[in-house]
C-alpha positions as CSV (number, residue, x, y, z in Angstrom):
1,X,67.7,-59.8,-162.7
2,X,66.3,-60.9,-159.1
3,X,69.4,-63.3,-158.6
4,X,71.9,-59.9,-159.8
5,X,70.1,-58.2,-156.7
6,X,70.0,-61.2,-154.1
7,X,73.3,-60.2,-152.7
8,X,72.2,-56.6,-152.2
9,X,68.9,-57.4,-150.7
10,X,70.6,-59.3,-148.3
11,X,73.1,-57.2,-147.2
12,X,70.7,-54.2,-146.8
13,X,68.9,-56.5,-144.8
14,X,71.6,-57.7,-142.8
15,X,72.5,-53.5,-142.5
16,X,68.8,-52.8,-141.2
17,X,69.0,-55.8,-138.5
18,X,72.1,-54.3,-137.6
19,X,70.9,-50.2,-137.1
20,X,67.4,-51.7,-135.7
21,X,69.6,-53.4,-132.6
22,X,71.7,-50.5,-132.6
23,X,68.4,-48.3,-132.0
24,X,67.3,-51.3,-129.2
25,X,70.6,-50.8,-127.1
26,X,70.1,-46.9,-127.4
27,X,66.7,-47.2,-126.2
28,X,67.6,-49.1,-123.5
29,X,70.5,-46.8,-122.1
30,X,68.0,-44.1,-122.6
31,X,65.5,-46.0,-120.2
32,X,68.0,-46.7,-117.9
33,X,68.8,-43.4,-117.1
34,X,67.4,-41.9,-113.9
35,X,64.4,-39.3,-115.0
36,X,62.7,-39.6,-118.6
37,X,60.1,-36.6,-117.3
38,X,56.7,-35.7,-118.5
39,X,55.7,-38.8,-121.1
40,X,52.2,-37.4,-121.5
41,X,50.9,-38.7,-117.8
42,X,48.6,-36.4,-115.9
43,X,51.1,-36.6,-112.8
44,X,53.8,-34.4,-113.8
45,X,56.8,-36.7,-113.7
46,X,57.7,-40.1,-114.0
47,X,60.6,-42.3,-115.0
48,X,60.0,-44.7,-117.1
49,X,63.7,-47.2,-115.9
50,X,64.1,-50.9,-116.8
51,X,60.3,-50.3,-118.6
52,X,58.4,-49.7,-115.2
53,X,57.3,-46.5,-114.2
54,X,58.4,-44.5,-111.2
55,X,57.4,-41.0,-109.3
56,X,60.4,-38.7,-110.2
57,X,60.8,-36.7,-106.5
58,X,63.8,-34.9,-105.7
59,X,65.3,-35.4,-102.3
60,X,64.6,-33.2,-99.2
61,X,66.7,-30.2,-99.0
62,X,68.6,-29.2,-95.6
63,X,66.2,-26.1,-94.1
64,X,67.8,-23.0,-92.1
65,X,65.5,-23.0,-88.9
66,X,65.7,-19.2,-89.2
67,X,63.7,-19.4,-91.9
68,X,61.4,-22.2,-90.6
69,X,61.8,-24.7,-87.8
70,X,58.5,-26.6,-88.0
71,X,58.5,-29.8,-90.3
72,X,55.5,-31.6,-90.8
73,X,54.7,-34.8,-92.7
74,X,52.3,-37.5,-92.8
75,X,53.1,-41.3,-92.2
76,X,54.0,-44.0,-94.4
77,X,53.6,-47.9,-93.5
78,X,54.3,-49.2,-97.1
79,X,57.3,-51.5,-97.4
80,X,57.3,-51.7,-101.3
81,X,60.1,-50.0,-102.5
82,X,62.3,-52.5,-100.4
83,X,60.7,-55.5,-102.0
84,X,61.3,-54.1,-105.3
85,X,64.7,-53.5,-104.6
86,X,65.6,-56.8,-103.0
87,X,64.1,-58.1,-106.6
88,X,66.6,-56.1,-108.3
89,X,69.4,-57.2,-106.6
90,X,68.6,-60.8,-106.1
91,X,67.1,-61.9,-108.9
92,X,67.6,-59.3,-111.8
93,X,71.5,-59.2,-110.6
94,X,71.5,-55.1,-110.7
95,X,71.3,-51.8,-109.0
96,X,67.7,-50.4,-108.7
97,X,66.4,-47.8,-110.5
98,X,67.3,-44.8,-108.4
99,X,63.6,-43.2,-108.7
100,X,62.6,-46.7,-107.0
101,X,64.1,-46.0,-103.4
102,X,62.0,-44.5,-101.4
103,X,64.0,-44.7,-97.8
104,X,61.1,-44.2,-95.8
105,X,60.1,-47.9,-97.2
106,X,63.0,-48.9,-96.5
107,X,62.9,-48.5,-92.7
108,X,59.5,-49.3,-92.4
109,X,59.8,-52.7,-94.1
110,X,61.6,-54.0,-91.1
111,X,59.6,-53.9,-87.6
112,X,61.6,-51.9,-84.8
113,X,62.6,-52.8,-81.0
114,X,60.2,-50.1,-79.7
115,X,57.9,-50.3,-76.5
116,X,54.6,-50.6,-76.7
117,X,52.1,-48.4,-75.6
118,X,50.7,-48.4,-71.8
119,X,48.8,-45.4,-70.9
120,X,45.7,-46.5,-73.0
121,X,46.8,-44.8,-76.1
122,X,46.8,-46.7,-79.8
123,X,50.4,-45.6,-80.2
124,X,53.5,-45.0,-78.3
125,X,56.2,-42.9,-79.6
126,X,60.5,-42.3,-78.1
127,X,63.0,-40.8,-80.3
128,X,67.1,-40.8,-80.1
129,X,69.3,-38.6,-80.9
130,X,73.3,-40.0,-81.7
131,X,76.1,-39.1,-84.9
132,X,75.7,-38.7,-88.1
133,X,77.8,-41.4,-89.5
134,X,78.4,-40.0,-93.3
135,X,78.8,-36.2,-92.2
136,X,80.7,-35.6,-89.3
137,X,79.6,-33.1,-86.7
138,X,76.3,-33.7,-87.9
139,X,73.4,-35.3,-85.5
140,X,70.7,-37.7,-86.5
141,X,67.7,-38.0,-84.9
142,X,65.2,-41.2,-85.3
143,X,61.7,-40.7,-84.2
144,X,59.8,-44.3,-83.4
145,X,56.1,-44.9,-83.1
146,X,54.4,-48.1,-82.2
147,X,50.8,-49.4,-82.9
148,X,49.6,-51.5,-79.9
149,X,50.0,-55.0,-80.4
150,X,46.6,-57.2,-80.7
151,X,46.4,-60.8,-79.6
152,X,45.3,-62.5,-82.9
153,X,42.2,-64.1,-81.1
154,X,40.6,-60.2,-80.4
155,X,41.8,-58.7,-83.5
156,X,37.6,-57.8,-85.0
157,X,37.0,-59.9,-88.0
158,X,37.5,-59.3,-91.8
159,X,35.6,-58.1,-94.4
160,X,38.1,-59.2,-97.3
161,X,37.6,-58.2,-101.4
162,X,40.1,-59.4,-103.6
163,X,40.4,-57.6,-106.1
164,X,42.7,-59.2,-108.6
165,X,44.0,-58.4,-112.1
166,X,43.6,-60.9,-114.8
167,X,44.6,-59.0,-117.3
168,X,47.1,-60.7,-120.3
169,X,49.8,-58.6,-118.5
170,X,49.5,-60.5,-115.6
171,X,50.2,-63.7,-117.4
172,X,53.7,-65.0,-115.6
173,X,55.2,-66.8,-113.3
174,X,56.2,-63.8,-111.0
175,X,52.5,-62.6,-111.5
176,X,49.2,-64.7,-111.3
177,X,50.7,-67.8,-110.2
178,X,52.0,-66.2,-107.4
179,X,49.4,-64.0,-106.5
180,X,46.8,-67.3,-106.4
181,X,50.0,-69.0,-104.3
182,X,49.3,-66.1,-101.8
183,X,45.5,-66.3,-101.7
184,X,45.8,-69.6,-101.0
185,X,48.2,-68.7,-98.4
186,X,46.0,-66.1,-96.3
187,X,42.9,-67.7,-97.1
188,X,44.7,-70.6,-94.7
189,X,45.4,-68.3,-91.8
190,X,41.8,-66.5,-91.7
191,X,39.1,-67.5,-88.7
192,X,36.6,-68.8,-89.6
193,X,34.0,-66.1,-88.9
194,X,36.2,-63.8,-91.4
195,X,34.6,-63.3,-94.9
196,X,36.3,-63.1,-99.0
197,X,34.6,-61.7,-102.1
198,X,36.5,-61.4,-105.2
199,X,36.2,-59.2,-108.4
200,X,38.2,-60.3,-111.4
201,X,39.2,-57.8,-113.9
202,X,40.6,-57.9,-117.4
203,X,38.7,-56.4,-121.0
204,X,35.7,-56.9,-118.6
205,X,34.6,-57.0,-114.7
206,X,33.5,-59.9,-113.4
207,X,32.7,-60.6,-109.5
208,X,34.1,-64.5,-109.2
209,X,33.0,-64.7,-105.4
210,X,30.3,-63.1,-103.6
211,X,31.5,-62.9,-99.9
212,X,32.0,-66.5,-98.2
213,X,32.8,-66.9,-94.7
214,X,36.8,-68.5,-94.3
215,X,35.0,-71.5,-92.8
216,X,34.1,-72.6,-97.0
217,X,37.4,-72.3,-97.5
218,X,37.3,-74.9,-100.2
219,X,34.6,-72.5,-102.2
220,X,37.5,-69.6,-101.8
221,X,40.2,-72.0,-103.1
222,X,38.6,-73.3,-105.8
223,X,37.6,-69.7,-107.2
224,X,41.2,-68.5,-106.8
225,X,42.0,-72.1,-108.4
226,X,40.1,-70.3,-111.6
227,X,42.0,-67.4,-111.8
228,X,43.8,-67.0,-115.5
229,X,45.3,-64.2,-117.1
230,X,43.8,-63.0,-120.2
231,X,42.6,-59.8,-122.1
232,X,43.0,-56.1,-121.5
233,X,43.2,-54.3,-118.1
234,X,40.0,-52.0,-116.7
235,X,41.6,-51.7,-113.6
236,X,39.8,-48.8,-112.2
237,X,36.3,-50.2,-112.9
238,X,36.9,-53.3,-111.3
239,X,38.5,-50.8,-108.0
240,X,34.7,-49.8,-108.2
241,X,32.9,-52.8,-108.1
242,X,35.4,-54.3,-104.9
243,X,34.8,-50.7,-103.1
244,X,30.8,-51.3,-103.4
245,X,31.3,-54.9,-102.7
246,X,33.5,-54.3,-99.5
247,X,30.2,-51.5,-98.2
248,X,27.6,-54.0,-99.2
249,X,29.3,-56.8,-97.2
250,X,30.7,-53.7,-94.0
251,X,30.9,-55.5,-90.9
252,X,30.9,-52.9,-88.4
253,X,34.0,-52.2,-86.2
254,X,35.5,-55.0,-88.3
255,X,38.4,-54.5,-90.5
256,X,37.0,-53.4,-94.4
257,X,39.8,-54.4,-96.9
258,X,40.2,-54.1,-100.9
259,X,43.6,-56.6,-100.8
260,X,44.8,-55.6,-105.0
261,X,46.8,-57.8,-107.0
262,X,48.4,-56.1,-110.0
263,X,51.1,-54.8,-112.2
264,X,49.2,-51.6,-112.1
265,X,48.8,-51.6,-116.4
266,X,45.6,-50.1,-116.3
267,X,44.6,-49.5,-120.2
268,X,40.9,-49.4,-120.5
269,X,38.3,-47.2,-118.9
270,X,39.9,-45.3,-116.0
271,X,43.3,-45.1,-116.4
272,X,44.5,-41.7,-115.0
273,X,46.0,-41.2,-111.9
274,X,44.2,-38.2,-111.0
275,X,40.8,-40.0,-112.0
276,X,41.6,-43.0,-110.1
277,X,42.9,-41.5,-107.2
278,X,39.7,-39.1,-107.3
279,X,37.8,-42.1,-106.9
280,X,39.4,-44.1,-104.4
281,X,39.2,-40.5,-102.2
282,X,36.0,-40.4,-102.3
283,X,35.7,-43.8,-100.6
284,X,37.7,-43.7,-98.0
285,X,35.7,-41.8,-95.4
286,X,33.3,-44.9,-95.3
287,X,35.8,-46.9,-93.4
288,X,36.6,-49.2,-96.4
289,X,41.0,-49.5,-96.8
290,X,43.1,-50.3,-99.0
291,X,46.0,-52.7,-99.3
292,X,47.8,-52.9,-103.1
293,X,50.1,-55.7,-103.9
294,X,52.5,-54.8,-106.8
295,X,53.5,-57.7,-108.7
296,X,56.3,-58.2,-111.7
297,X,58.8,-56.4,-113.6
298,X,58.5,-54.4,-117.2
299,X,55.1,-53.3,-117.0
300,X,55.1,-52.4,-113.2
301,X,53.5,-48.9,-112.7
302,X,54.5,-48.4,-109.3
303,X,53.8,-44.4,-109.8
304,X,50.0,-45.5,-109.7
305,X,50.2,-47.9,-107.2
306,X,52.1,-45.8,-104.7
307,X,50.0,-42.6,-104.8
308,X,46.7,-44.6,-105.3
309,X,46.9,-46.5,-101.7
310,X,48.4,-43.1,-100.1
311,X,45.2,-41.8,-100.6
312,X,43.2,-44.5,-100.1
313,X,43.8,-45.5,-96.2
314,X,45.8,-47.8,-97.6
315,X,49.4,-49.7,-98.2
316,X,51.2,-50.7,-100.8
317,X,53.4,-53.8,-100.8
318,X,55.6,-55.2,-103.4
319,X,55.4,-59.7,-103.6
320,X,58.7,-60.9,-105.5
321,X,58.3,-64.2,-103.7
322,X,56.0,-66.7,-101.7
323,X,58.5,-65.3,-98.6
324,X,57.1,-62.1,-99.1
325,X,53.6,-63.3,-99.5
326,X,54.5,-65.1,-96.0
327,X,55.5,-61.9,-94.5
328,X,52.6,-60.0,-95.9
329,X,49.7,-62.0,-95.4
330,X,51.1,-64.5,-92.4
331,X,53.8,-63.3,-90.3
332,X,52.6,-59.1,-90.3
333,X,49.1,-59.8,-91.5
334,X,47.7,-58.1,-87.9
335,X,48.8,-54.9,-89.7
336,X,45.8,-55.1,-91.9
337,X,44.1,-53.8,-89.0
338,X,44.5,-50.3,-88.9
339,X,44.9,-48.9,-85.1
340,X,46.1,-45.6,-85.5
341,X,44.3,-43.3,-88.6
342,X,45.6,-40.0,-90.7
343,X,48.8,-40.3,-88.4
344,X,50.7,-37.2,-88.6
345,X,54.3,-35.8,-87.5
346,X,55.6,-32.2,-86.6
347,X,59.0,-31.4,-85.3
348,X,59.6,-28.3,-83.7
349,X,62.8,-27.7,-84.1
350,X,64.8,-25.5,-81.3
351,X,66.7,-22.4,-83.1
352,X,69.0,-22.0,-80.2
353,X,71.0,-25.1,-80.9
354,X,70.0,-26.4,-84.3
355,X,71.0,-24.6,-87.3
356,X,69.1,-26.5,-90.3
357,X,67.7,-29.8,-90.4
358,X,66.9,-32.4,-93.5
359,X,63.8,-35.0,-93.5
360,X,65.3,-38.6,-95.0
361,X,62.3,-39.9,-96.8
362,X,58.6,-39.2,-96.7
363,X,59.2,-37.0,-100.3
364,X,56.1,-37.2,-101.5
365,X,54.5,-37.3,-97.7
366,X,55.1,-33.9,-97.0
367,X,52.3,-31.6,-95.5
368,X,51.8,-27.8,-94.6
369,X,52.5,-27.1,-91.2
370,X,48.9,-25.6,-91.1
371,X,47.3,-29.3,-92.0
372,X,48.8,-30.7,-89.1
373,X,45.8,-30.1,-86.7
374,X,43.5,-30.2,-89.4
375,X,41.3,-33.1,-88.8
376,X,40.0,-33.1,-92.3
377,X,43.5,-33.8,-93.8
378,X,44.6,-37.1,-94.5
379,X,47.4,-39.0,-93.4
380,X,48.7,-42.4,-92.9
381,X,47.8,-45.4,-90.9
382,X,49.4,-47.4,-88.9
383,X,48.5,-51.1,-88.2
384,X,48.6,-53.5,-85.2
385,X,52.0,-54.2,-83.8
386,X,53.2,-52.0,-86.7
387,X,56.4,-49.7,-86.4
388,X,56.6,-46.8,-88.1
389,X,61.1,-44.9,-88.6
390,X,61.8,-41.6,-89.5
391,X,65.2,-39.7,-89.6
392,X,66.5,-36.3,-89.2
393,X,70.0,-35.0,-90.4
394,X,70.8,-31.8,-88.2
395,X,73.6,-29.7,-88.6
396,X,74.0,-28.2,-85.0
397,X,74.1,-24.2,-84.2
398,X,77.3,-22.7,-82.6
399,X,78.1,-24.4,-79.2
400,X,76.1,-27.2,-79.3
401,X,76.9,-29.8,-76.8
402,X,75.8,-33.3,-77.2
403,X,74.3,-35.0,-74.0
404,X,71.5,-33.6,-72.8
405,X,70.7,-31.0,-75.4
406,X,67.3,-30.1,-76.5
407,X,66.7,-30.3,-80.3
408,X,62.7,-29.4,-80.1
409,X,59.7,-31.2,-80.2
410,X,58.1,-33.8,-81.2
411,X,54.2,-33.7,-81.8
412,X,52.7,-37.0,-83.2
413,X,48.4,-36.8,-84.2
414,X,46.1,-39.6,-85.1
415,X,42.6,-40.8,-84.2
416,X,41.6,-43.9,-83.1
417,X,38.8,-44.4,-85.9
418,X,38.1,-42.2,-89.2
419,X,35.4,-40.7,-87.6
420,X,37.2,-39.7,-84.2
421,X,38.6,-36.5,-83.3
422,X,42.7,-36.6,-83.4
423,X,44.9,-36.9,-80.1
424,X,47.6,-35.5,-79.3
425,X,51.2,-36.9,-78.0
426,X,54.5,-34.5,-77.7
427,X,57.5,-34.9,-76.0
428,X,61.0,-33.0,-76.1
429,X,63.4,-34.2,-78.4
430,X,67.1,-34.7,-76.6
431,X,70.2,-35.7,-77.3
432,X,71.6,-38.6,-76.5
433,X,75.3,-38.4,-76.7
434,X,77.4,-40.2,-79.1
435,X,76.0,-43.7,-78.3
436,X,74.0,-45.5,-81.1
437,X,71.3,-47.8,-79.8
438,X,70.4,-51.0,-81.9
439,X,67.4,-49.2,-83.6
440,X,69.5,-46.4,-84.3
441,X,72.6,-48.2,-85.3
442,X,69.9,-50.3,-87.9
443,X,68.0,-47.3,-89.3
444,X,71.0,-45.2,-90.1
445,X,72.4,-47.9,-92.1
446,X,69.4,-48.6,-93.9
447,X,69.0,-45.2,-94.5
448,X,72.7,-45.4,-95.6
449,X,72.4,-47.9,-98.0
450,X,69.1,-46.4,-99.5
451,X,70.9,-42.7,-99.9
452,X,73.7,-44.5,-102.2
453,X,71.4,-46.2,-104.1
454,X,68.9,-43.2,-104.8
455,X,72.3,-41.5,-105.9
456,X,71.6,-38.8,-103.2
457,X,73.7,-35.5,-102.8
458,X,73.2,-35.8,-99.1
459,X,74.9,-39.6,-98.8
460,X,78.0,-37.5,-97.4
461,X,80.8,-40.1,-96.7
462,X,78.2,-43.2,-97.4
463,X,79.6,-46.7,-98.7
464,X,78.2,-49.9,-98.9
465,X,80.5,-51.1,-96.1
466,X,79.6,-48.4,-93.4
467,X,76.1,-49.6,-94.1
468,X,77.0,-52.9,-93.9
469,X,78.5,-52.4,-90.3
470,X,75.4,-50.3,-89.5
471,X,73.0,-52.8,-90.4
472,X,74.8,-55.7,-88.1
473,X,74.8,-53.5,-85.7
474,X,70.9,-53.5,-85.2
475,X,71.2,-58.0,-86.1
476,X,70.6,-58.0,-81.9
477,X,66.6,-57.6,-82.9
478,X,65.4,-59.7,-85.8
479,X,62.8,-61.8,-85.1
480,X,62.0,-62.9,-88.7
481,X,65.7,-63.2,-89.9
482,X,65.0,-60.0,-92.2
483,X,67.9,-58.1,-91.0
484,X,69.9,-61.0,-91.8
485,X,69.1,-61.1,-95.2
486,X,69.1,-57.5,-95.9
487,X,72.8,-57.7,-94.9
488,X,73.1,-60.4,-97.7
489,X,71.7,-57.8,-100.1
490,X,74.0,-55.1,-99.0
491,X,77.2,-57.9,-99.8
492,X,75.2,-58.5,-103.0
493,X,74.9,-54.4,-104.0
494,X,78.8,-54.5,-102.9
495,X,79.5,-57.1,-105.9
496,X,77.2,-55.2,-108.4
């Protein structure tokens, strides 16, 4: 009787393998598409692409100036959303999830050719106005801000908490062994009078460290030397522990930093955004930042990570390689120090000659006009050395003439401590003819690139190969050879 059925058994079998694969690939073209919106998160809208999760936002709409001409936003210094993307491209050998580009990371990966300041402000700002080069008769404006430069020897010393993720998720290549590759890294380039601590999280919390000056740098490596992944993830009570670590260690007028390594799978204890950014909120006042470094693919909740540092004084960074961890920690690692606080932007645009505007970026960064000499608000933060892109697409009123004409103002606030009353720097916003400068030539072809991978209805006329002669355009300035590459990812993007 069993051997009469053996045939049938196994061809049912063979039918089930068959419509459970079929399921798989359906799945997966589901995933892959751009929004899959409100999966029971208490944020609204994610998309879950290539199994990471992503903010859904939909791009900046052009604005009639006769309805309003003041724009107002907040800064952003993160650069992880270009990370991510290079990781797409280069090593997973496809597009990026469109809810993945954010452009305003995009241009504020790369450090800018802008002056420094001299009049014994933090910051400077300048600003250019030029053609629109994917919508002609178009202008686009780029407003630049620079945080003054510090000689590494009188940049104040470190209060450092690592605050790393050992949860099973973490268990990779691309994830704890590089993370413990980066430690190692900055612990290297720290003075000797700077200090580490470092919390541990997985099923349970565990402080590894207490804080040890860099000179015992052989005590910090061998605790990072212990780090394995294992167990569950109670992310936000380890974010706790670092927070009360990093005040019960506060060097004052030093630089207080939580430095996260994760993939930002939180599953035990808090795990909601709103709770966790609740939390970090209520921190942030005591002069205690945060820098969060996003690590792997599948699991990666970039949605937390993002909106967690925003509100945290804090950045967020995506590490895809030890040449990233270079960057991060080595070659930028003076912008841990935070010289310019809750740094905010307000064009004012002029009605007489500009007819509507659109911001390119800063979605999710966007603040009422009212908030913008609100001290109480919080912004962004801008580190030392640290340049800070933003673009404007204008569609100019009737009888607009190029050179010369005045498009509004620009108002940039920030304080030079948390605790400081805000300053104010304005100057008029005017046009400078048809020429492109190398920062301007560089940020509209990033911005470019980043509008035809976000599938944006405002890319206009935008193809891989304007950006492409955008980007070399700006190769005049690269003093890390990131420009270079980022052309190589643009030929890459081309092939895909």
């Amino acid at each position: 009787m069993i051997q009469h059925f053996k045939p049938l058994m196994i061809a049912s079998f063979i039918s089930c393998i068959s419509l459970v694969s079929c399921m798989k690939m359906d799945l997966d073209i589901y995933f892959n598409e751009d929004i899959y919106a409100n999966a029971g998160n208490d944020n609204g809208y994610w998309s879950l692409e290539y199994g990471d999760k992503y903010d859904h936002f939909i791009d900046n709409p052009f604005i009639e100036t006769s309805e309003n001409n003041i724009s107002t936003f907040s800064v952003d210094a993160d650069g992880a959303s270009y990370a991510n993307m290079r990781r797409y491209i280069m090593q997973n050998h496809r597009l990026p999830a469109a809810s993945s580009v954010r452009i305003e990371e995009f241009l504020n990966y790369f450090t800018f050719d802008y002056p420094d300041p001299d009049d014994g402000n933090n910051v400077a700002i300048n600003h250019e106005v030029s053609i629109c080069p994917w919508n002609e008769g178009h202008r686009l404006i780029r407003l630049g801000i620079k945080g003054m430069s510090i000689p590494e020897e009188q940049v104040p010393a470190a209060n450092y908490v690592f605050l790393i993720d050992v949860s099973g998720s973490m268990n990779s290549a691309d994830k704890i062994v590089l993370l413990k590759k980066g430690l190692i890294t900055l612990t290297d380039n720290l003075r000797p009078d700077d200090r580490v601590s470092i919390i541990t999280y997985s099923g349970q919390v565990n402080k590894l460290l207490e804080s040890t000056p860099a000179s015992d740098s052989g005590t910090i490596k061998k605790a990072i030397g212990m780090l394995v992944a294992s167990g569950l993830t109670a992310g936000g009570e380890a974010m706790k522990m670092a927070y009360e670590e990093a005040i019960a260690n506060y060097i004052e007028g030093g630089n207080n930093r939580i430095i996260m390594g994760t993939d930002g799978d939180f599953n035990v204890g808090v795990t909601a955004i709103s709770d966790l950014v609740e939390m970090v909120e209520s921190y942030a006042d005591k002069g205690i930042y945060l820098t969060i470094c996003g690590f792997g693919s599948g699991d990666l909740n970039d949605a937390m990570m993002e909106k967690v540092s925003n509100c945290g004084n804090g950045t967020y960074e995506y590490i895809d390689s030890e040449e990233e961890m270079t960057k991060v920690f080595v070659n930028e690692r003076n912008k841990f120090y935070s010289v310019a606080n809750d740094a905010k932007i307000q064009i004012t645009f002029n009605k007489e000659h500009v007819k509507s505007y659109r911001l390119i970026g800063y979605e999710n960064r966007v603040m009422n006009n009212d908030e913008f000499d609100d001290d109480r608000k919080d912004a962004g933060e801008i580190g030392a050395g640290q340049t800070i892109t933003a673009l404007y697409e204008i569609i100019p009123a009737e009888g607009y003439n190029a050179a010369g004409t005045s498009c509004g103002i620009f108002d940039f606030r920030y304080k030079k401590s948390l605790d400081a009353e805000s300053i104010l720097l304005s100057e008029e916003i005017k046009d400078n003819g048809d020429a492109m400068s190398v920062n301007m030539s560089f940020a509209a072809g990033t911005a470019s690139f980043g509008m035809i991978l976000r599938k944006s209805p405002y890319k206009g006329t935008s193809t891989f190969s304007m950006s492409e002669e955008l980007v070399k355009g700006g190769l005049s300035f690269d003093p890390c050879g990131y420009r270079q590459q980022f052309l190589e990812i643009i030929g890459k993007a081309k092939e895909l």
